[in-house]
MOPAC internal coordinates of N, CA, C and O (Angstrom, degrees):
PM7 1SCF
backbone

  N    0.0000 0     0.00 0     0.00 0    0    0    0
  C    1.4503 1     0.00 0     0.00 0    1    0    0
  C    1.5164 1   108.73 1     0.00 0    2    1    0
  O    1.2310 1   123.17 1   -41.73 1    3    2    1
  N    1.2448 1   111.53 1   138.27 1    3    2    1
  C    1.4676 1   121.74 1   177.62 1    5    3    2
  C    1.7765 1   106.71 1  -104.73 1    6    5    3
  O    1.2310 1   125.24 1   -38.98 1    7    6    5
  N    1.4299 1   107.54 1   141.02 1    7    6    5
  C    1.5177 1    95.30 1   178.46 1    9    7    6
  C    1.5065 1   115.44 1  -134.92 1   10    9    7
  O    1.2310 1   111.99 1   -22.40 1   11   10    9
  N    0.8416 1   132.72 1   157.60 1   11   10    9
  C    1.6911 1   145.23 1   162.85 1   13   11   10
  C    1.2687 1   107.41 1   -77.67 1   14   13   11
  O    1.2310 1   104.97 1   -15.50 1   15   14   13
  N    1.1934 1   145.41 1   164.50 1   15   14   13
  C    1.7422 1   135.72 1   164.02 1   17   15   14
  C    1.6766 1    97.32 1   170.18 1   18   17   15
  O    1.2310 1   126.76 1   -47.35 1   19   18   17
  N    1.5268 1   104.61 1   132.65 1   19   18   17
  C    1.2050 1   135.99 1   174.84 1   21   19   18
  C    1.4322 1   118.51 1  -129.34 1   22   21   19
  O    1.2310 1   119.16 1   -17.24 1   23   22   21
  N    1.5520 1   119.21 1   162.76 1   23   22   21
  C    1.7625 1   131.94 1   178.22 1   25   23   22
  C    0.8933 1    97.17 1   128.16 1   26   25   23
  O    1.2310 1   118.89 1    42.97 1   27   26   25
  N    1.3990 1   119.73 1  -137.03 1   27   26   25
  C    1.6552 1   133.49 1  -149.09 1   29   27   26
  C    1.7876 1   116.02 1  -135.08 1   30   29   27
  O    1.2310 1   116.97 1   -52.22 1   31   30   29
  N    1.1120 1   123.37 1   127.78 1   31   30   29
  C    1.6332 1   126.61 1  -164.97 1   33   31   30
  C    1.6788 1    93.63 1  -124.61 1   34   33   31
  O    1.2310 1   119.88 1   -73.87 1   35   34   33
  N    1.2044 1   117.83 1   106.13 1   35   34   33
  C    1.5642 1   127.99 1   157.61 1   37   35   34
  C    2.1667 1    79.61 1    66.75 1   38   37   35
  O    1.2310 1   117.22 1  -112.51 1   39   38   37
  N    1.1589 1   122.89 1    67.49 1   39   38   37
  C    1.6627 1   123.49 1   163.39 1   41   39   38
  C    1.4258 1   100.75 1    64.73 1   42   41   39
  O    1.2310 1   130.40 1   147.85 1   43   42   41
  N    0.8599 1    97.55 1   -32.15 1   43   42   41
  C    1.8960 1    95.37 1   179.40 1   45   43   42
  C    1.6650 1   121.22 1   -54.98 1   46   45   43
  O    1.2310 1    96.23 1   -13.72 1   47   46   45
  N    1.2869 1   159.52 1   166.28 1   47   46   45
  C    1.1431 1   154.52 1  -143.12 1   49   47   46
  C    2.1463 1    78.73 1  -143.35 1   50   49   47
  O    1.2310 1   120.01 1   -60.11 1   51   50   49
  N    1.1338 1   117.58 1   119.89 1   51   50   49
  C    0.8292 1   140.56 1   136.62 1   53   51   50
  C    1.3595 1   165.76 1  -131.17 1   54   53   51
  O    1.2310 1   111.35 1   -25.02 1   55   54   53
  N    1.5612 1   133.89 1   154.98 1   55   54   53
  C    1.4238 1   135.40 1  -147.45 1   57   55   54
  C    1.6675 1   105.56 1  -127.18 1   58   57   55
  O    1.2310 1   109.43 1   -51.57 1   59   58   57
  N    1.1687 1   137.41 1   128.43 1   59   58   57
  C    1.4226 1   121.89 1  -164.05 1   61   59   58
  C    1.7555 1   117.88 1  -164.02 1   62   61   59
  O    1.2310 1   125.06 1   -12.18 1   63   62   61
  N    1.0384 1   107.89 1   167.82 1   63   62   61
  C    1.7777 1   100.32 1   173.88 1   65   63   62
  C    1.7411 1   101.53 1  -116.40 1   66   65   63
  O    1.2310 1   121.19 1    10.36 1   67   66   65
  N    1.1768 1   115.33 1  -169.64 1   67   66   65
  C    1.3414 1   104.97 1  -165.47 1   69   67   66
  C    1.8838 1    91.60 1   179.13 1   70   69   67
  O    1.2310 1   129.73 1   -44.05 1   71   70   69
  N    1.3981 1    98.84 1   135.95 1   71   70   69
  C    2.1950 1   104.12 1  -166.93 1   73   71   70
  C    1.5147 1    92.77 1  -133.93 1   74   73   71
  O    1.2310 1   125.09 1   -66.22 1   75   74   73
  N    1.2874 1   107.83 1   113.78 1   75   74   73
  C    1.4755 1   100.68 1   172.20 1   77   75   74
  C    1.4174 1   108.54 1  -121.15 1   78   77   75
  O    1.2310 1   112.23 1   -37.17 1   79   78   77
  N    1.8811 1   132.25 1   142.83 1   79   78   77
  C    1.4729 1   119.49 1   163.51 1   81   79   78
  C    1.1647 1   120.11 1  -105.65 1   82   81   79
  O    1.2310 1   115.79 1  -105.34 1   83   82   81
  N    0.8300 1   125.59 1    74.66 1   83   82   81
  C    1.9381 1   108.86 1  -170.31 1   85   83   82
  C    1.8810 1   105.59 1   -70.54 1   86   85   83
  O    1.2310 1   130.34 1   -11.64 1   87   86   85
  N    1.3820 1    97.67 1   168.36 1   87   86   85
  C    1.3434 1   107.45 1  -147.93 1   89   87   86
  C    1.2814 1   104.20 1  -121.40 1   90   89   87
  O    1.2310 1   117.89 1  -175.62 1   91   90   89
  N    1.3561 1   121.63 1     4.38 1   91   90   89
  C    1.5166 1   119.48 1   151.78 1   93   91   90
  C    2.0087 1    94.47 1   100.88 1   94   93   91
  O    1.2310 1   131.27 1  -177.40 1   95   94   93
  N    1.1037 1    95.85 1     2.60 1   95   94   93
  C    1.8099 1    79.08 1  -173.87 1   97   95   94
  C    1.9024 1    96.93 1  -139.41 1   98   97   95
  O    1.2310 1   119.98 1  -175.97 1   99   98   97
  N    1.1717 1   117.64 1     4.03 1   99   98   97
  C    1.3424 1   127.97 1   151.51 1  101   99   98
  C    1.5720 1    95.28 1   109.06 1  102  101   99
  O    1.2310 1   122.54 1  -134.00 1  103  102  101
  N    1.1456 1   112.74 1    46.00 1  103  102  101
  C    1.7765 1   117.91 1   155.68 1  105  103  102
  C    1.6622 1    92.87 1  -144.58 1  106  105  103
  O    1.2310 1   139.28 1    -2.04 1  107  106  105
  N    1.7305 1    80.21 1   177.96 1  107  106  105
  C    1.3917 1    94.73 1  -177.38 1  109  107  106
  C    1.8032 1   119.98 1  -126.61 1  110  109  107
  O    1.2310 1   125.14 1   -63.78 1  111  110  109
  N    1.0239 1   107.74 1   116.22 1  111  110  109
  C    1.8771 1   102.82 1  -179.19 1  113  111  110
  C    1.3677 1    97.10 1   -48.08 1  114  113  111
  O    1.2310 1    94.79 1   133.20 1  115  114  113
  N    1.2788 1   161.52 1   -46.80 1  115  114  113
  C    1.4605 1   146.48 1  -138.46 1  117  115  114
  C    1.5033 1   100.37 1   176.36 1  118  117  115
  O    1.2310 1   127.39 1   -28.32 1  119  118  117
  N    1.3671 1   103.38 1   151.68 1  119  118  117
  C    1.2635 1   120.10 1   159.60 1  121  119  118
  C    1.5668 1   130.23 1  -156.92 1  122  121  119
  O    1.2310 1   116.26 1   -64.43 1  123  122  121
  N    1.5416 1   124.71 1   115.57 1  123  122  121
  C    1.0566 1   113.14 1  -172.39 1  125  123  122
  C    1.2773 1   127.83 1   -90.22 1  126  125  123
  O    1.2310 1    92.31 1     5.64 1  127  126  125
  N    1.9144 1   164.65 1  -174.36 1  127  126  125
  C    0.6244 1   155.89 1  -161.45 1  129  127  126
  C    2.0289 1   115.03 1  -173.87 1  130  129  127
  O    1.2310 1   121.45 1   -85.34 1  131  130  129
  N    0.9979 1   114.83 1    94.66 1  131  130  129
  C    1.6825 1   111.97 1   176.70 1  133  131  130
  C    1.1769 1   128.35 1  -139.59 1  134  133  131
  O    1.2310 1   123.99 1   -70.19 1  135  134  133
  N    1.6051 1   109.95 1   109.81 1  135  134  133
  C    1.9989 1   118.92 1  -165.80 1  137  135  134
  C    1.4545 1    83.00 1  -102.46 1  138  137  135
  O    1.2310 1   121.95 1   -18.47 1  139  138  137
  N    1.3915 1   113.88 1   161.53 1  139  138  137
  C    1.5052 1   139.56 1   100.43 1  141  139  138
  C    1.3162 1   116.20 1   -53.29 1  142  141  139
  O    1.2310 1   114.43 1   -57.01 1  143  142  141
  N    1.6362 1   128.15 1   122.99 1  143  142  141
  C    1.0519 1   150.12 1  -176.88 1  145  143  142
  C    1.5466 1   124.39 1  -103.30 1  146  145  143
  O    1.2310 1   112.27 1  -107.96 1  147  146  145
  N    1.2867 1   132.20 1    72.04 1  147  146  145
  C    1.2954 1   129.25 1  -142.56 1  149  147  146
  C    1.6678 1    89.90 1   -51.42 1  150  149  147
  O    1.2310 1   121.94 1   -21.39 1  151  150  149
  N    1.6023 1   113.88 1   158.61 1  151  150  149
  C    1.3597 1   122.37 1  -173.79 1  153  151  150
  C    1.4181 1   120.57 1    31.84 1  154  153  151
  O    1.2310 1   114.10 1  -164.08 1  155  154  153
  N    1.3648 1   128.77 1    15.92 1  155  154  153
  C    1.1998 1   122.84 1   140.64 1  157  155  154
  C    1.4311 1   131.56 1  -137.83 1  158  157  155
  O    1.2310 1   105.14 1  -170.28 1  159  158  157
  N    1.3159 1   145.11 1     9.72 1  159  158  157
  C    1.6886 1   146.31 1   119.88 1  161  159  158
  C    1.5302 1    88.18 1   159.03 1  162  161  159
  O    1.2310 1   132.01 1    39.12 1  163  162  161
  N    1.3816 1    94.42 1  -140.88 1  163  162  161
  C    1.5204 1   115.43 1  -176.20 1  165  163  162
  C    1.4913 1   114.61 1  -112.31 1  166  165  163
  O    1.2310 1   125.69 1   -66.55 1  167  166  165
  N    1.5821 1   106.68 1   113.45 1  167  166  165
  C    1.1198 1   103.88 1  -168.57 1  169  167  166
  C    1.7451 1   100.44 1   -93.46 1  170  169  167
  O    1.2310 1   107.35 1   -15.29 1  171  170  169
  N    1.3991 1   141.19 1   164.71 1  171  170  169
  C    1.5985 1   151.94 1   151.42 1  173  171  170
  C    1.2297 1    98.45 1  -105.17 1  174  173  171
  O    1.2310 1   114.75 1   -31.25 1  175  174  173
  N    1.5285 1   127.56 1   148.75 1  175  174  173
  C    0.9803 1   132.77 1   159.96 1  177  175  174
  C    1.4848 1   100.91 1  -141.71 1  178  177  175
  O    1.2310 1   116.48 1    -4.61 1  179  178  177
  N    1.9105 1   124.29 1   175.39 1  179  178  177
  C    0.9527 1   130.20 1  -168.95 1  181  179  178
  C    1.0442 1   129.25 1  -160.68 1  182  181  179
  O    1.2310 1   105.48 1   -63.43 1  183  182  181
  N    1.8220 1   144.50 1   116.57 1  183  182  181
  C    1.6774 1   109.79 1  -137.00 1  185  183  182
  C    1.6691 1    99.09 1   -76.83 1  186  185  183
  O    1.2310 1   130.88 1    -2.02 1  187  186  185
  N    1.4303 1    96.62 1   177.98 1  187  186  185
  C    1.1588 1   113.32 1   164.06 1  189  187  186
  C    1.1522 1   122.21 1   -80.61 1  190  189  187
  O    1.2310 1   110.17 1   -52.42 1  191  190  189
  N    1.4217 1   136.07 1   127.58 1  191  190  189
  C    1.5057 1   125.60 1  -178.77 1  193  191  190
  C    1.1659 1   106.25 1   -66.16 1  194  193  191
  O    1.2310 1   127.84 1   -33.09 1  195  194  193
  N    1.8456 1   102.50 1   146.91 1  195  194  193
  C    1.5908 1   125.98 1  -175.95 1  197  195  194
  C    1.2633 1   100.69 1    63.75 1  198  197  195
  O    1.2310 1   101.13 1  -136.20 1  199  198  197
  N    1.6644 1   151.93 1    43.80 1  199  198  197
  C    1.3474 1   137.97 1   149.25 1  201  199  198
  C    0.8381 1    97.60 1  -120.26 1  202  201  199
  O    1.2310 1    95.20 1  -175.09 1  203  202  201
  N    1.6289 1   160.97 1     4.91 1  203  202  201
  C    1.3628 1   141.33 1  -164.95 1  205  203  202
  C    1.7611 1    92.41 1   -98.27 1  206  205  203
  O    1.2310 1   120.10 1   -47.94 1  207  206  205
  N    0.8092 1   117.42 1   132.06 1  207  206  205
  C    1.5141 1   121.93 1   169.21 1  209  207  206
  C    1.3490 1   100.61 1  -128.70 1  210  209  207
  O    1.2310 1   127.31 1    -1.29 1  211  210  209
  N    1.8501 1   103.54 1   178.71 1  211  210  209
  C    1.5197 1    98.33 1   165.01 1  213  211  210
  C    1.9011 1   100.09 1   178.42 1  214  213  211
  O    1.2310 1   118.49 1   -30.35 1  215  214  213
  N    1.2582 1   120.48 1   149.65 1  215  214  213
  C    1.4681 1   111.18 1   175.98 1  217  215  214
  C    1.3676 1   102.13 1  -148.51 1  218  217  215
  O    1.2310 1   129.89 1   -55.62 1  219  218  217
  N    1.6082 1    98.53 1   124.38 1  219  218  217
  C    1.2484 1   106.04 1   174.66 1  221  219  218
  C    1.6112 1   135.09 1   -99.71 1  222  221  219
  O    1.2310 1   106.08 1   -60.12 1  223  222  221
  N    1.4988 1   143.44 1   119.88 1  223  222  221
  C    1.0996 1   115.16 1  -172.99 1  225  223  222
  C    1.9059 1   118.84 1   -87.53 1  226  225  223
  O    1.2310 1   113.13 1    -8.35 1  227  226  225
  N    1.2113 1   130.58 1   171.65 1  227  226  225
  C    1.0851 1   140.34 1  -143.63 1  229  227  226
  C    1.9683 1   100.45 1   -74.57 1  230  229  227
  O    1.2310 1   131.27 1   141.06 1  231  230  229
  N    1.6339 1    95.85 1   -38.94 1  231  230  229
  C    1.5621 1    90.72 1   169.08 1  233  231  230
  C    1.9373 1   119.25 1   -77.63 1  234  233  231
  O    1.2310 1   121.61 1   178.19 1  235  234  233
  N    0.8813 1   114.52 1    -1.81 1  235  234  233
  C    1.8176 1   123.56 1   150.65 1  237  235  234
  C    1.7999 1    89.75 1   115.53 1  238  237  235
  O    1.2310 1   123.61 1  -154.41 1  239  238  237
  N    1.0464 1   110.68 1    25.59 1  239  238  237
  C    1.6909 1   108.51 1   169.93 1  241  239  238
  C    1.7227 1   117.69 1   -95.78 1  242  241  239
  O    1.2310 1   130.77 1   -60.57 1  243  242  241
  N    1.2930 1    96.83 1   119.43 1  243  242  241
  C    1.4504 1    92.62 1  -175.21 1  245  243  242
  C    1.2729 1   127.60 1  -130.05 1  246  245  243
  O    1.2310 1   102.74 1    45.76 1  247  246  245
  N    1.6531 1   149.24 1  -134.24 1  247  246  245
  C    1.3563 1   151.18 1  -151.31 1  249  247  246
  C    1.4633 1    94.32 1   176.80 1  250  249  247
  O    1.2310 1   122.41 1   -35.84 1  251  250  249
  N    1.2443 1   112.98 1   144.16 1  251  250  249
  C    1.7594 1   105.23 1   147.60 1  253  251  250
  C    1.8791 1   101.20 1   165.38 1  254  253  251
  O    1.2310 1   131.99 1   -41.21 1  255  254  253
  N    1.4130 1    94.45 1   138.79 1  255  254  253
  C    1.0380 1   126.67 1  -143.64 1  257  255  254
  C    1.5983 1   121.29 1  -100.53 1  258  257  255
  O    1.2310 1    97.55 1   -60.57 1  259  258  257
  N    1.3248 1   157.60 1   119.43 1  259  258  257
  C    1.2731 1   132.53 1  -145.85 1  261  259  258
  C    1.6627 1   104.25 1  -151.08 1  262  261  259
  O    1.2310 1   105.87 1   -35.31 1  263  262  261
  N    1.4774 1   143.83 1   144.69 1  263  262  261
  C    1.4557 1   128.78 1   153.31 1  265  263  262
  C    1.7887 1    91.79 1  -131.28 1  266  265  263
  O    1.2310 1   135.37 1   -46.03 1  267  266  265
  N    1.5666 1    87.85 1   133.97 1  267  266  265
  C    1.3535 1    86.64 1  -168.73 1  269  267  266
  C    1.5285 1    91.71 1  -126.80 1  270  269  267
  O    1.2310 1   122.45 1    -7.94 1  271  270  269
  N    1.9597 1   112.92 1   172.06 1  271  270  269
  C    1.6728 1   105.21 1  -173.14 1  273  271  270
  C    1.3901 1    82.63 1  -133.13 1  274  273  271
  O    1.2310 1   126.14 1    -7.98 1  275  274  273
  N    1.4927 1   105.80 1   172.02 1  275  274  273
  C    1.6597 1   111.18 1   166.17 1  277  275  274
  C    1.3466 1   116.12 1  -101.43 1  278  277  275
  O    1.2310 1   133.43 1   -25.12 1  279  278  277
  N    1.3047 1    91.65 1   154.88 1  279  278  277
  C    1.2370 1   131.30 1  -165.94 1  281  279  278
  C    1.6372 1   112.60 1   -83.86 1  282  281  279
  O    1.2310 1   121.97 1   -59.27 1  283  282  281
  N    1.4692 1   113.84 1   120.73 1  283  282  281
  C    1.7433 1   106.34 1   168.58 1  285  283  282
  C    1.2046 1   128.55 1   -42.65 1  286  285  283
  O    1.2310 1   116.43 1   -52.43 1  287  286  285
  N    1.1829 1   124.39 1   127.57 1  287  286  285
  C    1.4697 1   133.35 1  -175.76 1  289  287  286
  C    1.2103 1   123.64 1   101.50 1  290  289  287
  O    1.2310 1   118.03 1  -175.94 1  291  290  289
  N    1.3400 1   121.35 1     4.06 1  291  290  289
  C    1.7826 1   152.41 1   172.64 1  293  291  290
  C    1.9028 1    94.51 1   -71.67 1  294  293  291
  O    1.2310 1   134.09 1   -41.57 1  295  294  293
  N    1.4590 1    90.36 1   138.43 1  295  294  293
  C    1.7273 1    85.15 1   176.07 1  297  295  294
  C    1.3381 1   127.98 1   -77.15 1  298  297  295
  O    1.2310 1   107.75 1   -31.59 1  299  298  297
  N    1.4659 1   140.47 1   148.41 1  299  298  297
  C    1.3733 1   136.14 1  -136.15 1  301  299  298
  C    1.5896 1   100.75 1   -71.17 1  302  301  299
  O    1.2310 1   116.06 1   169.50 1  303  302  301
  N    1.3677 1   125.08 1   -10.50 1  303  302  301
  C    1.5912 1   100.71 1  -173.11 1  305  303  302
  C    1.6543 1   105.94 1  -120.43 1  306  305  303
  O    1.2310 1   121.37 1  -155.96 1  307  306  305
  N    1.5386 1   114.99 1    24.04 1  307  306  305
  C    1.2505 1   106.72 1   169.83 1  309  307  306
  C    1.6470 1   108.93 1   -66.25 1  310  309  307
  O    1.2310 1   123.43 1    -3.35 1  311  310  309
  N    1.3195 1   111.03 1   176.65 1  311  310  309
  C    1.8910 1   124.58 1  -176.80 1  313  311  310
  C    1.6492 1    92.72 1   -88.77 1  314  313  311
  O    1.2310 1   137.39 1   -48.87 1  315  314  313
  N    1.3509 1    83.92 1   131.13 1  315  314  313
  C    1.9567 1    97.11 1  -173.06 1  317  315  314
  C    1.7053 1   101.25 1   -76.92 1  318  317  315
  O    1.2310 1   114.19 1   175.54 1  319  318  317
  N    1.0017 1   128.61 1    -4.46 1  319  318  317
  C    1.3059 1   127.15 1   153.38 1  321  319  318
  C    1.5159 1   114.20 1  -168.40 1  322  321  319
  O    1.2310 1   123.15 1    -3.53 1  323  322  321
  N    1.2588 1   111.57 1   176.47 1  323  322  321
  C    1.5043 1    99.50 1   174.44 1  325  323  322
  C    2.3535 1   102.50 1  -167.55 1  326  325  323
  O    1.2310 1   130.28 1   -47.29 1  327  326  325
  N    0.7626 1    97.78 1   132.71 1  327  326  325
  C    1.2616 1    99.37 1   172.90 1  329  327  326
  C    1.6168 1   128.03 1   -75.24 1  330  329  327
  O    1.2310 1   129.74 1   -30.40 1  331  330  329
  N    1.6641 1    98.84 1   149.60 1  331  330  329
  C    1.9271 1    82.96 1  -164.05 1  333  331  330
  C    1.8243 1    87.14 1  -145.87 1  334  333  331
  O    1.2310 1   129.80 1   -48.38 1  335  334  333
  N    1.8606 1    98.71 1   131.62 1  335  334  333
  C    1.3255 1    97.97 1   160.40 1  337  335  334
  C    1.5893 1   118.69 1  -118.33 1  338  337  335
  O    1.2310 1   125.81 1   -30.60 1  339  338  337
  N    1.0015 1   106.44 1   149.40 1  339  338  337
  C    1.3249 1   102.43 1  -172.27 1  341  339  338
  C    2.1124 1   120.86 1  -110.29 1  342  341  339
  O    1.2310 1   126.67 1   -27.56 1  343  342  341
  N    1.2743 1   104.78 1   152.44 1  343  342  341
  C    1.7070 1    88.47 1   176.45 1  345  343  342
  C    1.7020 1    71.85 1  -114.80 1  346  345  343
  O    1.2310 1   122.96 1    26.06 1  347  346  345
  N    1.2405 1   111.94 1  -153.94 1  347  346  345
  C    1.7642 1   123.31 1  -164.59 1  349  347  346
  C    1.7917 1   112.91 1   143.84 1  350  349  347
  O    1.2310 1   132.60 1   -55.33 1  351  350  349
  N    1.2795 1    93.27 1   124.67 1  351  350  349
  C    1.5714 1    98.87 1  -170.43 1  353  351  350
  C    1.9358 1    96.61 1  -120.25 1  354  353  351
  O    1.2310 1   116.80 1   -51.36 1  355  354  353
  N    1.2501 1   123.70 1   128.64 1  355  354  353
  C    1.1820 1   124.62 1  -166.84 1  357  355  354
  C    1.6949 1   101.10 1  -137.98 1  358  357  355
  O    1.2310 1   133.71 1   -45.53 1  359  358  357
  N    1.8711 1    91.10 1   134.47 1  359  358  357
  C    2.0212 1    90.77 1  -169.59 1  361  359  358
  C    1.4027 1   103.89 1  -152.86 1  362  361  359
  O    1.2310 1   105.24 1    26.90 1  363  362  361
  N    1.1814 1   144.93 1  -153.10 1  363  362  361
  C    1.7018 1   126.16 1  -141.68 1  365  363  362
  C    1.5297 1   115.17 1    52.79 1  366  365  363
  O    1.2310 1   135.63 1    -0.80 1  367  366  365
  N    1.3405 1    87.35 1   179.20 1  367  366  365
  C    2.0545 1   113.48 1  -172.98 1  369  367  366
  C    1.8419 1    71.65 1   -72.85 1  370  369  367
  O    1.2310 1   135.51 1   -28.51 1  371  370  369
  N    1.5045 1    87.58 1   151.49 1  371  370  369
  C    1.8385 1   107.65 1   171.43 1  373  371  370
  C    1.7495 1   108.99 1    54.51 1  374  373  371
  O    1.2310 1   127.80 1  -169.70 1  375  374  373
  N    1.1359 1   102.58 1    10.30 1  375  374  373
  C    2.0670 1    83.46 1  -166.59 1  377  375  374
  C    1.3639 1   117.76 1    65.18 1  378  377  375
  O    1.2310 1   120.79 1  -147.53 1  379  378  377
  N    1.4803 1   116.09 1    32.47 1  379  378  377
  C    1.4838 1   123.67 1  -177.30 1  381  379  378
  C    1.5827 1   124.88 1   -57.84 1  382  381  379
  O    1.2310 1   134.04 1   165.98 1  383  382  381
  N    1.3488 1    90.47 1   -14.02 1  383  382  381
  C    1.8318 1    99.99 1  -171.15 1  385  383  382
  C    1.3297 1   111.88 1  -139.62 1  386  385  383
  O    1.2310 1   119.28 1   -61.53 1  387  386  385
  N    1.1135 1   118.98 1   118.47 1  387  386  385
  C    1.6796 1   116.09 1  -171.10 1  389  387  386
  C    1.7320 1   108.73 1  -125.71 1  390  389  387
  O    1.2310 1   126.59 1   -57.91 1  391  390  389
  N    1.3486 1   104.92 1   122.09 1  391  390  389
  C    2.0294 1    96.32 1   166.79 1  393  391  390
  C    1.0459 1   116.40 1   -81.99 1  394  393  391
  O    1.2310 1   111.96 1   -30.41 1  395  394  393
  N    1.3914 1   132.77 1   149.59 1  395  394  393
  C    1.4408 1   137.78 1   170.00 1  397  395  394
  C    1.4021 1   125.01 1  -124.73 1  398  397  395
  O    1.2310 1   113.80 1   -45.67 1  399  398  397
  N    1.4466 1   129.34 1   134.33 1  399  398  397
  C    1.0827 1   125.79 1   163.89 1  401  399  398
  C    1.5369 1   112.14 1  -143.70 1  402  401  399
  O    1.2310 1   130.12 1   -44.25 1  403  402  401
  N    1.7633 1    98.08 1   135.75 1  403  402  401
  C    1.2016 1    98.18 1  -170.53 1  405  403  402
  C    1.8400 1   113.41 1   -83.11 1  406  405  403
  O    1.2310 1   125.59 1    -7.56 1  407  406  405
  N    1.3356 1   106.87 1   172.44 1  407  406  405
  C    1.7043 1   129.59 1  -157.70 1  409  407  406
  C    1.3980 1    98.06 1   -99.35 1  410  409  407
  O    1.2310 1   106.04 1  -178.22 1  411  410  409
  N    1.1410 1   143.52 1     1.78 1  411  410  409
  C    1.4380 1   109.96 1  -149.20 1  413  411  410
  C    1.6216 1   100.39 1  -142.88 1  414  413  411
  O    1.2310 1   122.03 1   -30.99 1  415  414  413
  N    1.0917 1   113.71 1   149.01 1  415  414  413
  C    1.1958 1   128.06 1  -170.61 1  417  415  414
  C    1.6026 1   105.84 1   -61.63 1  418  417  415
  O    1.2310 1   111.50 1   -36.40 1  419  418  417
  N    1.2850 1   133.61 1   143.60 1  419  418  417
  C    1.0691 1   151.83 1   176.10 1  421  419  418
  C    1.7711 1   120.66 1    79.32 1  422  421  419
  O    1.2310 1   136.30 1   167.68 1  423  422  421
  N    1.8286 1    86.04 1   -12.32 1  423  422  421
  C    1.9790 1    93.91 1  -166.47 1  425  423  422
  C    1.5060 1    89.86 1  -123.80 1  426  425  423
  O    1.2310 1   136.96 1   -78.66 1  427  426  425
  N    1.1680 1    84.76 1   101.34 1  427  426  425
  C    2.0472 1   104.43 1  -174.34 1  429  427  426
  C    1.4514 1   107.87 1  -110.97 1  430  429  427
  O    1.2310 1   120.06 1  -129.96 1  431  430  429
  N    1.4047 1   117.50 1    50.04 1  431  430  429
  C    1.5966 1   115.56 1   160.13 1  433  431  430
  C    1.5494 1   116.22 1   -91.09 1  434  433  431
  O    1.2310 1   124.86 1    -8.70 1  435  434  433
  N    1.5642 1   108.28 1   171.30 1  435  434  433
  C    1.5058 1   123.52 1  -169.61 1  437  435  434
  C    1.5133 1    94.91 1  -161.19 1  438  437  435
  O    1.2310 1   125.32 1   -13.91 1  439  438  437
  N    1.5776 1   107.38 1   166.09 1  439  438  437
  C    1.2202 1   117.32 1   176.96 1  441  439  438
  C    1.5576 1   124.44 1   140.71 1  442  441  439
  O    1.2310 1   105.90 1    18.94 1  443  442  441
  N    1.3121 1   143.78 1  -161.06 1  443  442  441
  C    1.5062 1   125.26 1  -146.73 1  445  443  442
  C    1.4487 1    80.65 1  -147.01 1  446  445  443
  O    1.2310 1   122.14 1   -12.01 1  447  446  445
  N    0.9601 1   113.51 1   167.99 1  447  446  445
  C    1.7232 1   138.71 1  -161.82 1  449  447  446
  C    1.4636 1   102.33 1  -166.50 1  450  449  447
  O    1.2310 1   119.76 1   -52.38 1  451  450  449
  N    1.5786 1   118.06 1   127.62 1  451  450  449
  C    1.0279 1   131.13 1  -179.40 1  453  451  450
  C    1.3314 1   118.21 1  -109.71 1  454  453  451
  O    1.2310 1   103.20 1   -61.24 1  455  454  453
  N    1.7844 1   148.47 1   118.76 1  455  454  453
  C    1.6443 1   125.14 1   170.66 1  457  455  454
  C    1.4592 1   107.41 1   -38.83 1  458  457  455
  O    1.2310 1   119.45 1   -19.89 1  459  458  457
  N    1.2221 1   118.66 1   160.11 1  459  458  457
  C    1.4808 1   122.98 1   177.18 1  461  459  458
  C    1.9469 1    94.32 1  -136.25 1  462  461  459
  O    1.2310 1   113.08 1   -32.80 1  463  462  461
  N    0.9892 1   130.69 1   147.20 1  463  462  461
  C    1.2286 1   137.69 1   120.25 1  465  463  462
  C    1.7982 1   143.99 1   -87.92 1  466  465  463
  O    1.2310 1   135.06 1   -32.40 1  467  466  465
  N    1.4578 1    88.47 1   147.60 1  467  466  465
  C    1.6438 1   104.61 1  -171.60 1  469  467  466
  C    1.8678 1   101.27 1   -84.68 1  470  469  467
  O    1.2310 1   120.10 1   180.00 1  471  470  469

């Protein structure tokens, strides 16, 4: 899934894309993560292996869970990691389109996620 996502990262006002794969059994092989950080640059981030979880129920309502770190080449005052939960409602043929908004205090993004194929 490819995503769009906007709000606020550690008070900051941010704008960002966001790549998630989940793996069909409620983890995720990879996940990528990249805001613009108003007054502080461009942060990358990247999950941590073995934290991405996620559970979906059958009407496309789900949970899922992420701690991710940054990535070299991120500007020097992004948050060297930060944890992210997610709620997400996903609908179309396949669950092709999913909204997301994250749970957690201080990490106030939202935004749409599309399936992608390779």
């Amino acid at each position: 899934y490819g995503c769009g996502v906007s709000g606020t990262l550690g008070g900051a006002s941010a704008v960002g894309t966001a790549q998630y794969h989940p793996q069909g059994d409620g983890t995720f092989s990879e996940s990528v993560f990249t805001a613009q950080l108003n007054g502080v640059g461009i942060c990358s981030y990247s999950l941590v292996k073995g934290t991405g979880l996620y559970n979906i129920k059958p009407n496309g309502v789900g949970l899922a869970q992420f701690e991710y770190s940054l990535q070299e080449g991120s500007a020097s005052s992004c948050p060297s990691t930060f944890s992210s939960h997610l709620s997400f409602v996903c609908s179309g043929e396949d669950a092709n389109t999913c909204d997301l908004a994250t749970l957690d205090p201080g990490v106030l993004l939202s935004g749409t996620c599309k399936k992608q194929s390779k």
